[in-house]
Each structure stands twice: as structure tokens, then as C-alpha cells.
Backbone as a ProteinNet text record, in pm:
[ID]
protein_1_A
[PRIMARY]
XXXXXXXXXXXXXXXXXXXXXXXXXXXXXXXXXXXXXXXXXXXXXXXXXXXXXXXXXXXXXXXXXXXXXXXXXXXXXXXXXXXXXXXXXXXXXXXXXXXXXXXXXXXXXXXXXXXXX
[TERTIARY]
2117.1	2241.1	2303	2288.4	2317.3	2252.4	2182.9	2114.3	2201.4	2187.6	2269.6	2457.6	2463.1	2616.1	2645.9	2532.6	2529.7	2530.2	2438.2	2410.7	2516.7	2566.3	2728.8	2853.4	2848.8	3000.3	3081.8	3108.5	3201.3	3138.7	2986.9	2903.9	2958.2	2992.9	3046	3159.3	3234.2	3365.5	3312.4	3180.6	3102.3	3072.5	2982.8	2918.1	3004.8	3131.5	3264.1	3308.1	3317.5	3360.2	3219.5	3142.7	3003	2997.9	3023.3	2971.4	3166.1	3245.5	3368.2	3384.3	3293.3	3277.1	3178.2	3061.9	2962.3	3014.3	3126.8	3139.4	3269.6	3341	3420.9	3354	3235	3166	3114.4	3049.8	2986.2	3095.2	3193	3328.8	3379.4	3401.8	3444.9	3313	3187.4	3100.1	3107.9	3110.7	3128.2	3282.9	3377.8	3509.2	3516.9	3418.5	3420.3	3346.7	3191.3	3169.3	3244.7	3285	3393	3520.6	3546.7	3679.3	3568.9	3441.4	3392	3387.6	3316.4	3276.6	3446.3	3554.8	3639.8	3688.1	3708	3739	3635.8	3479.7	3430.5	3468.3	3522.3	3552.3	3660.8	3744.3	3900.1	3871.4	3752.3	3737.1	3714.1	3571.1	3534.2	3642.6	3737.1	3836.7	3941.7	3954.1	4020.8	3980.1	3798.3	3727.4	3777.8	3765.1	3679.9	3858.2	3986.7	4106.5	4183.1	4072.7	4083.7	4040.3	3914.4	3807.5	3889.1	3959.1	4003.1	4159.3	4228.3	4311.8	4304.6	4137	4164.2	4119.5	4029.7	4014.6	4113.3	4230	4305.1	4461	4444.3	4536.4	4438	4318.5	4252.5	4271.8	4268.5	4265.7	4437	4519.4	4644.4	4667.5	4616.2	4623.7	4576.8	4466.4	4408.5	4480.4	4504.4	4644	4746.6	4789.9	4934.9	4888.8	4790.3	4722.4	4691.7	4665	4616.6	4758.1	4833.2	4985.4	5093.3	5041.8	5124	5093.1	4940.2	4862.7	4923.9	4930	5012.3	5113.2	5235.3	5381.7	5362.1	5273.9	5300.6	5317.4	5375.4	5380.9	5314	5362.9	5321.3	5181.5	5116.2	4996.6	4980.1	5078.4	5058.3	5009.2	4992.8	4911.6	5044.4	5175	5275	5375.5	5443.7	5546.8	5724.1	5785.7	5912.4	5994.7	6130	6206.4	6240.5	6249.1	6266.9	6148.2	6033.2	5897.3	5898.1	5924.9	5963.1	6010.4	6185.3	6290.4	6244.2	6188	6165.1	6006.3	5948.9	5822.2	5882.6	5962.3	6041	6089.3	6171	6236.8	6157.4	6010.9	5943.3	5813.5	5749.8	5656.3	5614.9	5619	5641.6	5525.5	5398.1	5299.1	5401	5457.4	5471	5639.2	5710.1	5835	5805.3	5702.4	5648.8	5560	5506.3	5515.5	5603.2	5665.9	5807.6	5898	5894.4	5936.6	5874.1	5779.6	5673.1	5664.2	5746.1	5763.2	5908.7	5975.4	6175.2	6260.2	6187.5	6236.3	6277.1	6425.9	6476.8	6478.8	6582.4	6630.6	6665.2	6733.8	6857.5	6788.3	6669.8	6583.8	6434.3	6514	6387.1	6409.3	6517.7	6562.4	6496.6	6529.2	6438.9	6257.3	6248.9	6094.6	6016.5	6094.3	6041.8	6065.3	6133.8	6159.2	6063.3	6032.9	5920.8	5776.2	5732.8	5613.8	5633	5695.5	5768.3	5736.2	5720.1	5737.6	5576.7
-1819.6	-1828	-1966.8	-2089.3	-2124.7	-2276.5	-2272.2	-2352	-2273	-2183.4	-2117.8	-2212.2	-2169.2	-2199.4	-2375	-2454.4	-2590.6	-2622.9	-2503.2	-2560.1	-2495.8	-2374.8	-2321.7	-2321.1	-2402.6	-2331.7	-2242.9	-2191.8	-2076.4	-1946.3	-1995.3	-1825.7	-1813.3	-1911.2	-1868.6	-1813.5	-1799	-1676.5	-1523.6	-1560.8	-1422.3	-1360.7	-1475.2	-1370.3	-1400.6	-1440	-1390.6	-1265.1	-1191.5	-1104	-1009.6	-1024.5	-899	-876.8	-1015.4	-999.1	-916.8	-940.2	-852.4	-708.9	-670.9	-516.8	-447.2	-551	-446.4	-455.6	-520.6	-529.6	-419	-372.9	-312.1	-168	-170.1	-47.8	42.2	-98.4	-4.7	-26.3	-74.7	-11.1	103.7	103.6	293.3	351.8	334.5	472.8	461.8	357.2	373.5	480.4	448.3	515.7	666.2	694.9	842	912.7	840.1	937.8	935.6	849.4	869.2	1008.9	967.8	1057.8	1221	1215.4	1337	1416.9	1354	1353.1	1415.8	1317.9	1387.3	1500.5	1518.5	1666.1	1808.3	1772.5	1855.2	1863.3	1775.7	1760.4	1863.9	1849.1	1926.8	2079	2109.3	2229	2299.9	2239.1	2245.3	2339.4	2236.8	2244.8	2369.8	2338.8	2485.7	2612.8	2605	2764.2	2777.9	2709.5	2694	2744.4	2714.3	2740.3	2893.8	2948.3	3029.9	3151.3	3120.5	3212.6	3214.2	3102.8	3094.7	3227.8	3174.4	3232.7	3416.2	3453.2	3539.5	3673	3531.3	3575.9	3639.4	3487.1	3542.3	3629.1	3691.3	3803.1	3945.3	3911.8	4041.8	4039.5	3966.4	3950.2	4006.8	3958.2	4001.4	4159.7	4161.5	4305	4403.4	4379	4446.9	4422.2	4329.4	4309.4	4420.7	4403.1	4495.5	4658.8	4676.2	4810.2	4842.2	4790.5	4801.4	4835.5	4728.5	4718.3	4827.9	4903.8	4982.8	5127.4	5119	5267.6	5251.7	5124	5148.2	5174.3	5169.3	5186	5355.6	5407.4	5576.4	5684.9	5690	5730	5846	5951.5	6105.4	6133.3	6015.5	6010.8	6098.9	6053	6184	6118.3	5957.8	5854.1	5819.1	5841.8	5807.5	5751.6	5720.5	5624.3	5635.6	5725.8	5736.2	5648	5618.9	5491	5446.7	5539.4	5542.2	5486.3	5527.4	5446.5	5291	5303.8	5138.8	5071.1	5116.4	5007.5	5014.9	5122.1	5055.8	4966.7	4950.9	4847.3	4733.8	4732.9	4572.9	4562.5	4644.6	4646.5	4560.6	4631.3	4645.3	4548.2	4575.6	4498.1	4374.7	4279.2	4092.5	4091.9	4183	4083.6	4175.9	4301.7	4326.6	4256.6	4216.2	4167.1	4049.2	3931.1	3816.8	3825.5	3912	3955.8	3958.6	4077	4067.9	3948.8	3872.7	3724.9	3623.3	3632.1	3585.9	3566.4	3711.9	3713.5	3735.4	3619.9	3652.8	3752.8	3869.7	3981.8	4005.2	4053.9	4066.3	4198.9	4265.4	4379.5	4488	4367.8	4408.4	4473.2	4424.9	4488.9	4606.5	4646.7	4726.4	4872.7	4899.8	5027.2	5002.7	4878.4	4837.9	4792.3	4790.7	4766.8	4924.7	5014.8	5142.4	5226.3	5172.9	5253.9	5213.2	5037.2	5045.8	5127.3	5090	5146.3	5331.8	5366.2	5519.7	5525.4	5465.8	5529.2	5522.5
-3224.3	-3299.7	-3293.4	-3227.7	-3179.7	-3287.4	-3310.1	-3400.3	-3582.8	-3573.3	-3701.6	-3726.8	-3578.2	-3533.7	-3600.6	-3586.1	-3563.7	-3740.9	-3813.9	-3969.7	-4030.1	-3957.2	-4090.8	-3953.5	-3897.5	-3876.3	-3816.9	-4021.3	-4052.4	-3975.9	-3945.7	-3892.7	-3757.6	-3673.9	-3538.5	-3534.2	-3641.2	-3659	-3715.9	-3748.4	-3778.6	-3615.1	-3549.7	-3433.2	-3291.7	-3319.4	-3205.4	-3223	-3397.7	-3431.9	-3341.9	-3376.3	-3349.1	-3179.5	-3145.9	-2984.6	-2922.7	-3018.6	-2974.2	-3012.8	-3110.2	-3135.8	-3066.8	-3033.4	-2972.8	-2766.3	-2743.1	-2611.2	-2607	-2760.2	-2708.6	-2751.9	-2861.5	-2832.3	-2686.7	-2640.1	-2541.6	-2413.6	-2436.2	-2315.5	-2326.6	-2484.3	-2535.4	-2497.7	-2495.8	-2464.5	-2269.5	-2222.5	-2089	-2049.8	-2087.4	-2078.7	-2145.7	-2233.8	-2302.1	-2184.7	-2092.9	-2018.2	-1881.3	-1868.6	-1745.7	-1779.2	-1907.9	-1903.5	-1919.7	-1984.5	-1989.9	-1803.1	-1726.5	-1599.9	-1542.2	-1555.7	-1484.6	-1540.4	-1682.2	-1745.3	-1677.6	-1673.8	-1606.6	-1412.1	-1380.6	-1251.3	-1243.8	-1325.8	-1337	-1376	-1446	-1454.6	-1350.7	-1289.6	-1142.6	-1074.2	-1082.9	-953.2	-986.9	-1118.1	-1122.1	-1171.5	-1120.4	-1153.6	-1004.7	-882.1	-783.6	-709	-782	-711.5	-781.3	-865.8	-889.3	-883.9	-806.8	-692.3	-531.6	-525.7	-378.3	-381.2	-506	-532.2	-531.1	-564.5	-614.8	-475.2	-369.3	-279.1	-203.6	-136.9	-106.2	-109.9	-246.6	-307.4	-245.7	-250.2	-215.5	-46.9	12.9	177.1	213.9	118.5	142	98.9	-19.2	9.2	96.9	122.9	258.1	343	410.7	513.3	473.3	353.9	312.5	291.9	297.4	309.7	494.3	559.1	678.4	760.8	707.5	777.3	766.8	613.9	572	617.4	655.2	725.6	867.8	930.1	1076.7	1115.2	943.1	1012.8	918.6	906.5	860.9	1009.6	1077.9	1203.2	1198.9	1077.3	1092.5	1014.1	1016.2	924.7	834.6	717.6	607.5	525.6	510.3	374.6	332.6	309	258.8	345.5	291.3	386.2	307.9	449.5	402.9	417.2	329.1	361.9	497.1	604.8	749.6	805.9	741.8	816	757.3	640.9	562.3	673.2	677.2	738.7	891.3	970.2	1109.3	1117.9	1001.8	987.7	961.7	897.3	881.6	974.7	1078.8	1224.9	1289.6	1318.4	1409.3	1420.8	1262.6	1245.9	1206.9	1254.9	1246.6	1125.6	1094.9	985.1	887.9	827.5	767.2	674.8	828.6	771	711.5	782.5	783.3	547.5	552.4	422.3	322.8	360.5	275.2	244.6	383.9	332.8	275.3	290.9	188.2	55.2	10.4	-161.5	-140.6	-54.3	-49.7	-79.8	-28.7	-9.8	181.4	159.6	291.6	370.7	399.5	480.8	352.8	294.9	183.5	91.7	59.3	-74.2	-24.5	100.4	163.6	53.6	6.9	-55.1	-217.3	-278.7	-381.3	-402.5	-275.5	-234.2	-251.6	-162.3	-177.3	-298.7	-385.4	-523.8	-622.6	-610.7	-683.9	-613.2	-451.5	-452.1	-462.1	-465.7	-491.9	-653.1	-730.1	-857.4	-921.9
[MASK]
+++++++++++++++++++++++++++++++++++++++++++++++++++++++++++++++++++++++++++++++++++++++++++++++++++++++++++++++++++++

């Protein structure tokens, strides 16, 4: 090019233009697979926090099932508001729960009306 450059010139405003499109071509294809790579990264991450998630809702419930068979005193499978409020009394994983989803003392009577219905 360079010998071209020497007989016109005007052509070295041609191949500044070419060598500036094909350097910003292949920066856009370098930057498309980067941004591809992290979009699949981000998926990744949130199949992978949504398996963890889904784990531990199931681990908690088993907890909240296990916890709730220990405060039934008269082992009938059910649980009266009296077995409720002395499990919140009494029982640190089950109160430790309830506060968990900012439920207090106060809403032990609204706690048992929903699992009651």
C-alpha cells in the first residue's frame, strides 16, 4: 500500500478509513463474545441460585414439619392453639422460625387460623 500511498495520495485517506473499520470490526466481534460468555455466565448463576433456593425451602420445611410433630404433645397429628403458643414458649427452632418470616407472639392466633383453614 505503501508504494500506492506514494503514486495517489488521496488513497491514504482511503486505507486509514479500511484499517479503522476492520479494527473496529473485529473489536465489536471480540466484545459480542465477551458480552455472550457473561450472559451465559448469569444464567448459570441464576439456574444454579434457584436449585439452591429451592433446596433450601424444602430443608425448611422439613424442619417446620419435624418441629411441629414435636410440639403435638397428645400425638393426635394436629396441633391446638395451646400446643402452638407453648412451642413458641418453649421451642427456640420453632420461635427462631416464626421470626424468620417476622412473625411474633402477637400473630401466633393468626398463624394458627391460617394453618387451621
Amino acid at each position: 500500500t505503501v508504494p500506492l500511498i506514494e503514486h495517489y495520495p488521496a488513497s491514504g485517506l482511503f486505507f486509514f478509513f479500511v484499517l479503522i473499520s476492520m479494527s473496529m470490526a473485529v473489536m465489536n466481534l471480540i466484545l459480542a463474545v465477551i458480552v455472550e460468555k457473561a450472559s451465559e455466565a448469569k444464567e448459570t448463576s441464576l439456574q444454579e441460585q434457584a436449585v439452591r433456593k429451592q433446596q433450601e425451602f424444602k430443608r425448611m420445611c422439613d424442619v417446620l414439619f419435624k418441629t411441629c410433630r414435636d410440639m403435638d404433645e397428645d400425638r393426635s397429628g394436629c396441633l391446638s392453639f395451646d400446643e402452638l403458643w407453648k412451642g413458641f414458649k418453649n421451642n427456640s427452632e420453632f420461635s427462631s422460625i416464626l421470626q424468620a418470616m417476622d412473625m411474633g407472639e402477637r400473630d401466633l392466633e393468626d398463624v394458627f387460623n391460617i394453618l387451621d383453614a
